[in-house]
N, C-alpha and C positions, 0 to 999 in steps of 0.2 A: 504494500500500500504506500502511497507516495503522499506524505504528508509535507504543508508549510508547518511554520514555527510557529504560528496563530492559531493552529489546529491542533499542536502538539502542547499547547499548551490549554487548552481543555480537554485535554484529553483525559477519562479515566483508566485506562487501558494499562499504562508505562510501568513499568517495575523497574524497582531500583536494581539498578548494576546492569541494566540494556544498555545496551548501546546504540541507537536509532542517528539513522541519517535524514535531513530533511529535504526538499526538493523549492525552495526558495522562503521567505519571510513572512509576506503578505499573499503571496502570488506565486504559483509556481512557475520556473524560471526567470522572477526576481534579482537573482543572483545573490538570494542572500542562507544560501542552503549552504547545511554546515553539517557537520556528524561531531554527539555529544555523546556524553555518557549521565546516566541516570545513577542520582545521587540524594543521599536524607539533605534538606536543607540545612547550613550550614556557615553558608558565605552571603555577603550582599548581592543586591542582584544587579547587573548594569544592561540587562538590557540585550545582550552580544554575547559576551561567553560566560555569563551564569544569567540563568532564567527563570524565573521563580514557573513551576506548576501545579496540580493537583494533587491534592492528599499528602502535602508536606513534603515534594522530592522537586528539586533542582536538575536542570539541564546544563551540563559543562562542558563548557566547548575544547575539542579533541585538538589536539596542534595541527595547525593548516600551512600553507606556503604562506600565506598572506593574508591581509585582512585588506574589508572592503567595509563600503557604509552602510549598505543593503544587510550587513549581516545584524546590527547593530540597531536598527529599526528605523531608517532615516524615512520617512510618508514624502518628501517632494511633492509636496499637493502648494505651496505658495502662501501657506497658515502657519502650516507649523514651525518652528523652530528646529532646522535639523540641524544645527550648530549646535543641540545638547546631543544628540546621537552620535554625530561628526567626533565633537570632543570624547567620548565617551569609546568609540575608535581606538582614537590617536592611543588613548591612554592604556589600553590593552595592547596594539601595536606597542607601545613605549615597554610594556610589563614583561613581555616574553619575546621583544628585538626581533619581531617581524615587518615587515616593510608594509607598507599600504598602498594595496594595488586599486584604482577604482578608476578604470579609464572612460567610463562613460556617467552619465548620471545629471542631474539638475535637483537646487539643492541652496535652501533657504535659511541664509543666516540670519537671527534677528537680537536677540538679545543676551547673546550669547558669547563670553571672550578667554583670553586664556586659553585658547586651543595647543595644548602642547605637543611640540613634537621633538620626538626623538631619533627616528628612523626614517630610513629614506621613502620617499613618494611619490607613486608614479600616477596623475592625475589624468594624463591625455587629453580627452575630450570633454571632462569635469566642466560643468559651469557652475558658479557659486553667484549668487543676488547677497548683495552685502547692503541693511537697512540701516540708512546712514543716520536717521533718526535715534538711532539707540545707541552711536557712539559714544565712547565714554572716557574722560581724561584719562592718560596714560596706562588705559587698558586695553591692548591689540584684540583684533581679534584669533588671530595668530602667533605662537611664540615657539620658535626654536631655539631652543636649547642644550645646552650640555648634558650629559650624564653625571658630571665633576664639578665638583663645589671647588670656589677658590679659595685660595687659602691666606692668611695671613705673615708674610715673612717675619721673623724674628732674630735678630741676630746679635750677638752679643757687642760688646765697645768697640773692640779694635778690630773685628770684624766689620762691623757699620763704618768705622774709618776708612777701609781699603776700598769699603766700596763707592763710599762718598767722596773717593781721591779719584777716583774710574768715571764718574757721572761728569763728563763733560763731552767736550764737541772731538772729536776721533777716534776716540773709545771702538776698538771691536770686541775688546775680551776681556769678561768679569767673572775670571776663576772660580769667587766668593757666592756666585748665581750658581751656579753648574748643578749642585742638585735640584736645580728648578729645570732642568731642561724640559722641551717640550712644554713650556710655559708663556702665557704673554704676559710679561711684569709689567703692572704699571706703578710708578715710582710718583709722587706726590708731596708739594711743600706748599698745605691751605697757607701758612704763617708768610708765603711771599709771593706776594698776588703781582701779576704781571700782565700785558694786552688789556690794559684799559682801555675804553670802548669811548671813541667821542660821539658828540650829540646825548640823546635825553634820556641819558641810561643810567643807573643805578649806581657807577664808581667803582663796583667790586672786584670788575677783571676777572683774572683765570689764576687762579693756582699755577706754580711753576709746576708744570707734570712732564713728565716723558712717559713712553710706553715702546718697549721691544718684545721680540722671540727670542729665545734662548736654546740653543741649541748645544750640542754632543761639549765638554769642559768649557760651558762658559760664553761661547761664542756666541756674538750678538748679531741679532738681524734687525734693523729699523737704526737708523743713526740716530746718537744723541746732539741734539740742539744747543741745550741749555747747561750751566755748570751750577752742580748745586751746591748750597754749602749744610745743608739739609733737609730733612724729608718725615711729614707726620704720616705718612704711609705707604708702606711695600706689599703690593698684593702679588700675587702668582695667581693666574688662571688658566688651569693647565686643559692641554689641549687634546679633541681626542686623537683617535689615533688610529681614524679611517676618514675618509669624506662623508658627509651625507647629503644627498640629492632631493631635491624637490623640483621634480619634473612636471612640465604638462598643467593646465588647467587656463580656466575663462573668468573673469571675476568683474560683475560688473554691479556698481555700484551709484545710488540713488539717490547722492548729490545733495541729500538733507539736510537742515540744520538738526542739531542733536538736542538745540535746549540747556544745551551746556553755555557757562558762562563765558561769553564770546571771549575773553580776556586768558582761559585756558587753551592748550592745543589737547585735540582730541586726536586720537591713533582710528586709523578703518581699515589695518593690514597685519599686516607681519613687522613682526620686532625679530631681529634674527641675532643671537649673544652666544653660536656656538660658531667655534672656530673650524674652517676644514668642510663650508657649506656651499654646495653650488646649488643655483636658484636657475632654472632654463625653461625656455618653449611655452612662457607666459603670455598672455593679454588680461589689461585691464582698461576698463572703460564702465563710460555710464550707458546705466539703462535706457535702452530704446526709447524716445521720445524726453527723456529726463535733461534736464540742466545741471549745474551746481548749483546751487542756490544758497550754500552751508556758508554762515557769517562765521565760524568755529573752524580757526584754523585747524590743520592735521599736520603731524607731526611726518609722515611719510608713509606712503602706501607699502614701502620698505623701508623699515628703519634700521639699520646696523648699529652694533654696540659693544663695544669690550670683544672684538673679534681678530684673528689672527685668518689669514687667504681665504676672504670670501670670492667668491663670482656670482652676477648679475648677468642672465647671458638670455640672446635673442628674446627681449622684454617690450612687449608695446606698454606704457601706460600713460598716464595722464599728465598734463601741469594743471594744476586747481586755480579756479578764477577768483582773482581779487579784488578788481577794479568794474565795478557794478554802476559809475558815473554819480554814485552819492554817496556821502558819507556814512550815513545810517544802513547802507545795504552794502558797503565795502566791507573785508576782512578785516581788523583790526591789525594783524600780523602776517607776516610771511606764511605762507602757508604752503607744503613740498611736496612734493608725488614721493620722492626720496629723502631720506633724512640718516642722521649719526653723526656719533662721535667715539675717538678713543678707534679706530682700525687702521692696522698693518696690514697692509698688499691686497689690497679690496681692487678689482677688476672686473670695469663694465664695457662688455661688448654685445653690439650689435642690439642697441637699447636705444629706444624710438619714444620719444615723447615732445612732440611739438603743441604746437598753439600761438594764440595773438596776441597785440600788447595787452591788452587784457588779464591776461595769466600771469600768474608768479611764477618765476620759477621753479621747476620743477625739482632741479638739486640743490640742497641745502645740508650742509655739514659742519664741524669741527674738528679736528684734530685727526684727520686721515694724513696716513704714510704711506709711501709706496705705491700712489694711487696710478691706474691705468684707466684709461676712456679708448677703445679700441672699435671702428668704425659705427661709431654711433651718431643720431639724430636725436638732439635734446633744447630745449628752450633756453636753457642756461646750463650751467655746470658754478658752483659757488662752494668755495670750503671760504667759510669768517672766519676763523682762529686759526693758525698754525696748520697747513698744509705742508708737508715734508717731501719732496720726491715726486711729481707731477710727468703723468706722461700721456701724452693724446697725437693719437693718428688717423689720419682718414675718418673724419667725424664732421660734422656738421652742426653750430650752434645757432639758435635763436637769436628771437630779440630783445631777451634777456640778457644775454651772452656770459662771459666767463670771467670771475671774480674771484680774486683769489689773496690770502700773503701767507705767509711762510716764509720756506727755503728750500735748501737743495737743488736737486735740477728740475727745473722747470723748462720740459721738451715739449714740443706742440708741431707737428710736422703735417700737411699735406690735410689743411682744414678750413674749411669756411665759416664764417661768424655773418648770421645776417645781420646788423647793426651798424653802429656809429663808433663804436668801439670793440676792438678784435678782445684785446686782455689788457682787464682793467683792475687796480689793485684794489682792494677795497679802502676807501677814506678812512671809516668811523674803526679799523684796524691799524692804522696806519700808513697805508698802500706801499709796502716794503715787502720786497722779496728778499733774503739773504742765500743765495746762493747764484748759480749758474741759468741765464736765459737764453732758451734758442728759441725761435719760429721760424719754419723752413717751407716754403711752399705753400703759404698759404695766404686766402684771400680774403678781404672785407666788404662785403656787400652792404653799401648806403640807404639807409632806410628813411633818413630824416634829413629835408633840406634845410632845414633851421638851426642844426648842431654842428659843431666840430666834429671831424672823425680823428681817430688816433688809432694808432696798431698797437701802441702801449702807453697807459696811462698809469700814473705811478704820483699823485697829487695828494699827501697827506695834509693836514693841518695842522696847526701850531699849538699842540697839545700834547702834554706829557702822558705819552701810550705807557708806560715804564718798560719798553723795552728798546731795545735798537732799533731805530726808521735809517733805510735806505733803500737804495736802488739797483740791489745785485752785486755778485762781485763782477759777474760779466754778462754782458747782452750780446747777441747776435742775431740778427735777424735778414734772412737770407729770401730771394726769392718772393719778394710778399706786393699783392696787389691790391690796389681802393677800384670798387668795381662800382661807377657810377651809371651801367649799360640800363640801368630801370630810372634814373633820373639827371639824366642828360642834363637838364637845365640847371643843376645843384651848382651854388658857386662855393660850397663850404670848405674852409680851410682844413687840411689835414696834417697832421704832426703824425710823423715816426713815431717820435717820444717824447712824450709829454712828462715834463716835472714840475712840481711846486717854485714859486718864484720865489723862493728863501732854500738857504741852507745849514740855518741855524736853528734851533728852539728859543723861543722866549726864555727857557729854563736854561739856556748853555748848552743843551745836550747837540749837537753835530751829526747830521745825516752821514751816514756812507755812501759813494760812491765808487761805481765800478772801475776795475785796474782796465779793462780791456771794455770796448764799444765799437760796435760793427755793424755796417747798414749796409747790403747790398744787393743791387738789382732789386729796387724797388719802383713801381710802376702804377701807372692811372690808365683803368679803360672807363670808355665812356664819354668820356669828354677830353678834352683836351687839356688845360690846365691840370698843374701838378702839386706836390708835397712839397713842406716845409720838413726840415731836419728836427731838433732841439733847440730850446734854450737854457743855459746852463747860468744859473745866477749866485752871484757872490762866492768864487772860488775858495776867497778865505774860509766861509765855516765849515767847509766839508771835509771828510776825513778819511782818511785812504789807507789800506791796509798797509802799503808800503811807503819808506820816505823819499820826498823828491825834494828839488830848490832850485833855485836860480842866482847862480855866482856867476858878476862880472858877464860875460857872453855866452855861459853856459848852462844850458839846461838840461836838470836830471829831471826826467818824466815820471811819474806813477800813475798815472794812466794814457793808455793810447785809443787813440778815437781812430778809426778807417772808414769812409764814406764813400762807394764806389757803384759806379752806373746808378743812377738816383733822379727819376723821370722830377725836376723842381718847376714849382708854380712858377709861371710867368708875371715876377711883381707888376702892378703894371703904376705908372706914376704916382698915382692919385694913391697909392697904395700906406696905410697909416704904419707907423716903424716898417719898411718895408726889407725883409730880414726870411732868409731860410736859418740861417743858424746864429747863434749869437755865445759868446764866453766872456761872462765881466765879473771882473772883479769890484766888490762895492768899495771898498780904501785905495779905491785910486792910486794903485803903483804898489801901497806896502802889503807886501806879504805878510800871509800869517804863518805857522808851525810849518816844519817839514811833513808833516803828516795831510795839508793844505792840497787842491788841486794842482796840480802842474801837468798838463797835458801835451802829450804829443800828437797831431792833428792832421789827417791828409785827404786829400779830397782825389777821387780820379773820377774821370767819363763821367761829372757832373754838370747842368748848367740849364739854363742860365744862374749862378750864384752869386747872393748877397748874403755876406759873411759878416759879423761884430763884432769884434776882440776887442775890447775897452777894460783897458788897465790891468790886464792879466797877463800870466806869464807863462811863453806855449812855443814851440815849434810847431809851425805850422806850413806845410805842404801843399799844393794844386798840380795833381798831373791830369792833362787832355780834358782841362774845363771851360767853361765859359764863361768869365768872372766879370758879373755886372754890379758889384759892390765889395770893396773892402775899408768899414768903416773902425776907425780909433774913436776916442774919447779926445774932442777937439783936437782931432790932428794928433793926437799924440801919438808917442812912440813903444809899439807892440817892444816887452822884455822876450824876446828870443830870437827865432829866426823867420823868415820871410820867406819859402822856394816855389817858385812856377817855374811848369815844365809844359812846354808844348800848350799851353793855353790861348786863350782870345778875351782881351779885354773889351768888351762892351758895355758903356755906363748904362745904364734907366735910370730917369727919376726926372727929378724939378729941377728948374734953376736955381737954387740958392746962393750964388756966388762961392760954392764953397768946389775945393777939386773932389772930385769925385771916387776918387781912390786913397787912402790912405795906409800909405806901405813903410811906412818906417817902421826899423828894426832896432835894436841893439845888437841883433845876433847878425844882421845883413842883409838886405833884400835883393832874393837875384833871379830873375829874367834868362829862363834857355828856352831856345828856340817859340817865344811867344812875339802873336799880333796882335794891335791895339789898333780895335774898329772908331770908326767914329759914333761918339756918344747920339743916346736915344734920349730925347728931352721932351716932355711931354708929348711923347708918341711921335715926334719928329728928330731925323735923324740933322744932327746938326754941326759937320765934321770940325767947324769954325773955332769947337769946342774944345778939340783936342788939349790942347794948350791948359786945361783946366783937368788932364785926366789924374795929374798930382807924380805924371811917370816922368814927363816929356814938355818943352816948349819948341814947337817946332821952330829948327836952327839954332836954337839960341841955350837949347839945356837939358842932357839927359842923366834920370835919378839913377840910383842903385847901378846892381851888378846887372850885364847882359852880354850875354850870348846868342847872336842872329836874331835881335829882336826884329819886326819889322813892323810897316804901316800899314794898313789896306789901302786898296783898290781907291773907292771912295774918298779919302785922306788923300791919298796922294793926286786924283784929277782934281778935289778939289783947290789944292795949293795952285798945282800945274795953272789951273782956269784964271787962278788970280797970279799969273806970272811968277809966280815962286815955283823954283828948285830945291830939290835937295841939297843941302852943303857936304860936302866931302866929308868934314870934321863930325859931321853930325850924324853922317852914315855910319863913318867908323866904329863911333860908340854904341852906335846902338847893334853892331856886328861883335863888338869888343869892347868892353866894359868894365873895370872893377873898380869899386871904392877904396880899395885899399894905395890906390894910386892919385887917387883923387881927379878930378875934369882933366 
């Protein structure tokens, strides 16, 4: 006789110690047919594998391959609650380390959270209805977890000393850790709060934390940032010691508010706190016909936390809407499809979540290391505290786009950002990255004709973060385009690199600046008009890891700038400071510490350029450009050196009676193989000018050093027209030339 589980339990029939197989739960072929054994009651009953029946005997379920929701009593009628049958599952899968197989099914969550899991899960074609109404502060409806508690480190004195001699920035190897292997330590000092937060926040900052892997005697994975001089807590939270998968499933979700007070965030997903978990072959979205309508931010449809190599893999989900056009119907706070803090080597690939400016974005984090974005499509990508180790390729960002500070390497290769800005540091952190910057291949798509764009913005405020504010130790940015091909008409100026126009703190404290800065092959489609470089303000307050100075005619550099093939805007007259790059010192001539700017500077296959060196002190370089400015500080004389090679002097601008180039050196200013066009003055060319380029009086006086300088075309008919020749004497120098010989 082929009995369900609804039959077999009315039954009067059953003897204890049978053994009876069933043929589904509700329904035959159900899928939720199990084989028990009859038993005196004895145990609770859940529903799945103990079942209460007649005349005082329980049904207990036999060891299967796997468990399912069917077996467990889930009705998927769109009433019930199968989030307690669901849970009820997990927790017998969790009891006896069987996997949960349930590849088909629809399946109704409502007020229901805490679903833990422990073992892997193969959902497939699972759909789950998640009632967003019954969200509830920091209660998931999902949670994986560990099988292992962590534990507290305890170490005696001069053990705590060795190892608090080790907690600093190169650290690979902490001996004194080693019986923690297989652990993620996180190291903790509440007593010294650091990344204070500017604008309307609280004060409190972050605890100086770090967080590594420990692996086989000691050896560390995750680099240490921070040096501490101590710590009110050492956890170990050890790791297991297989992966677990959650595969497969559809989850869509009803966009509610929950009734919770707007001012909490509410969880409608998974929290995931075990280490060694990959997450794949997901979708999440709202219900058919549904909005978001939830004023009750969420914390992340995936939240990560205290984890050691997670993955995120082929994931569609959402970014939640913030901006409702009024205040009383906007979110109060950020609100994230993704969320965490506190993970080592967390890697998302091939994870799709877009939307309009409408949406927040959709990633929001703290304190990730090692982190990987690997061909994905996302609204934003944002870590606010402490991102360590950054790396993205082939991915695609919104127009939220990519916010970040930290350190480490920050790699970004073969990626489009639709917006106004490619990566941008976050302000209210400080916008400091300490470490190494590259962007390689990749492009910025103009969304806004009313803003700036920038490939990297890095603009803090004059506020003590308590930690280091700078700007990398190095930048490189290779390869990268402003794609204005959707708003042609856009006249907005664009910077490379954008910095704050100080380089001091109110408080004394001293930005960093990078030893090494690199811009090449940078390009405008769409329009014609191009980039601005940088501008670099007050070299005195900035601080550099290495010492440089300026003795007498020589300059020791510690840092080198290279700026090469660089598509630059065409200033045009009317144009207000009209400037691609600029380097001033505000003390006018007196240097400050050797630890101070002193840069080394070269430009190639750039142009048209207007350069500013005012009162700083720089070698500075031009090969194969187009130099239509180089401005002093009233004529004054640049502390270094002066070299063009193979270039073309063409002035732009107004008439101001002033000469149009200003090249004096200390170090020497010298002319090979360069020609000087006749100046552009308010859009007319006006060769008459020459005489004013601050290089040359034609016949009567040439500056600086040269080699084969020569005149144009233009310059030269125009003298010819008004019966002037060249003078002999005047050819010569400008074929032969040195200062050190004097006229």
């Amino acid at each position: 006789m082929e009995l369900t589980l609804q039959e077999l339990k009315q039954s009067t029939a059953v003897v204890e110690g049978t053994v009876l197989s069933t043929y589904g739960y509700y329904r035959i072929g159900d899928r939720g047919g199990a084989t028990y054994v009859i038993k005196r009651a004895a145990e609770r009953e859940d529903g799945g594998s103990v079942i209460q029946l007649q005349g005082g005997l329980q049904a207990h379920l036999l060891p299967v391959s796997s468990v399912n929701y069917t077996m467990f009593g889930t009705v998927s009628d769109g009433v019930n609650d199968d989030g307690v049958q669901i849970k009820k599952a997990h927790a017998y899968a969790n009891k006896v380390g069987l996997p949960l197989v349930n590849p088909t099914g629809e399946y109704w969550i409502k007020d229901t959270q805490w679903i833990t899991i422990q073992t892997d899960v193969q959902w497939g074609q699972t759909v789950f209805h998640i009632d967003e109404k019954l969200n509830k502060n920091a209660e998931p409806k999902f949670q994986v977890i560990s099988c292992k508690e962590p534990e507290e480190i305890e170490l005696d004195p001069a053990t705590k000393a060795a190892l608090l001699s080790k907690l600093k920035p190169g650290t690979t190897l902490i001996p004194e850790l080693a019986p923690y292997k297989n652990c993620l330590v996180v190291v903790k000092d509440d007593n010294d709060r650091i990344g204070m937060r500017y604008g309307n926040y609280n004060g409190t900052g972050w605890a100086r934390q770090e967080f590594f892997y420990v692996e086989e005697y000691g050896r560390i994975i995750g680099d240490i940032a921070w040096t501490f001089n101590d710590y009110t807590s050492l956890t170990a939270y050890p790791c297991d010691d297989s992966y677990l998968t959650l595969n497969g499933g559809t989850f869509y979700l009803s966009g509610d508010n929950s009734g919770v007070d707007p001012q909490k965030y509410v969880q409608n997903g998974f929290v995931i706190r075990r280490s060694r978990t990959r997450v794949t072959n997901q979708w999440v979205g709202l219900e058919p016909g549904k909005e978001d309508i939830s004023r009750n931010a969420r914390n992340g449809f995936y939240n990560f936390n205290l984890a050691y190599d997670v993955l995120l893999e082929n994931v569609r989900l959402l970014p939640l809407v913030y901006d409702r056009g009024a205040p009383n119907l906007n979110v109060p706070h950020g609100t994230y499809g993704i969320g965490g803090s506190t993970v080592l080597c967390a890697t998302f690939r091939n994870v799709t979540a877009e939307g309009s400016s409408s949406h927040w974005g959709v990633f929001g984090t703290n304190l990730f290391k090692n982190f990987r974005i690997e061909g994905c499509r996302l609204n934003r990508v944002d870590v606010h505290f402490h991102c360590w180790n950054f790396y993205m390729r082939d991915s695609e960002i919104g127009y939220k786009g990519l916010t970040l500070t930290g350190g480490g390497d920050l790699f970004i290769e073969n990626t489009r950002c639709v917006s106004n800005q490619f990566l941008g540091m976050r302000n209210d952190y400080g916008a400091q990255w300490d470490g190494n910057i590259r962007l390689n291949r990749c492009r910025l798509t103009i969304t806004d004709t009313k803003l700036e764009a920038s490939a990297l913005r890095m603009t803090p405020s004059d506020f003590d973060y308590k930690y280091p504010i700078g700007y990398g130790k190095s930048v490189i940015i290779d390869d990268f385009t402003f794609d204005f091909t959707g708003l042609p008409e856009a006249q907005n100026v664009c910077w490379i690199m954008k910095i704050a126009p100080f380089s001091k703190m109110g408080t004394g404290q001293r930005l960093f600046f990078p030893s090494h800065v690199e811009f090449r092959s940078i390009f405008v489609e769409g329009r014609e008009s191009g980039v601005r470089i940088m501008e670099v303000k007050d070299t005195n307050g900035f601080v550099l890891r290495n010492k440089g100075g300026f003795q007498g005619d020589l300059l020791v550099p510690n840092s080198r700038m290279r700026f090469t093939n660089i598509q630059l805007e065409e200033l045009s007259s009317g144009s207000t400071d009209p400037i691609h790059f600029s380097v001033k010192n505000d003390n006018k001539g007196a240097d400050g510490d050797e630890y101070s700017l002193f840069p080394s500077i070269e430009f190639s296959d750039c142009g048209p350029l207007s350069a500013e060196l005012v009162g700083c002190a720089a070698d500075v370089g031009f090969t194969r450009c187009i130099v239509s400015r180089v401005a002093g500080e009233d004529g004054g004389t640049l502390r270094g050196r002066l070299d063009f090679d193979r270039c073309r002097f063409k002035a732009y601008g107004t008439d101001d009676g002033q000469n149009f180039f200003s090249l004096e050196s200390t170090g020497g200013t010298t002319l090979s193989h360069c020609t000087v066009y006749a100046p552009v003055v308010n859009g007319t060319m006006q060769p008459e000018l020459v005489n004013r380029s601050g290089i040359l009086v034609m016949n009567e006086a040439v500056k600086y050093n040269h080699v084969n300088t020569r005149l144009s075309k233009e310059i030269v008919d125009y003298f010819a027209g008004k019966g002037i020749g060249m003078h002999r004497e005047f050819a010569e120098q400008l074929r032969s030339r040195s200062d050190s010989y004097g006229d």
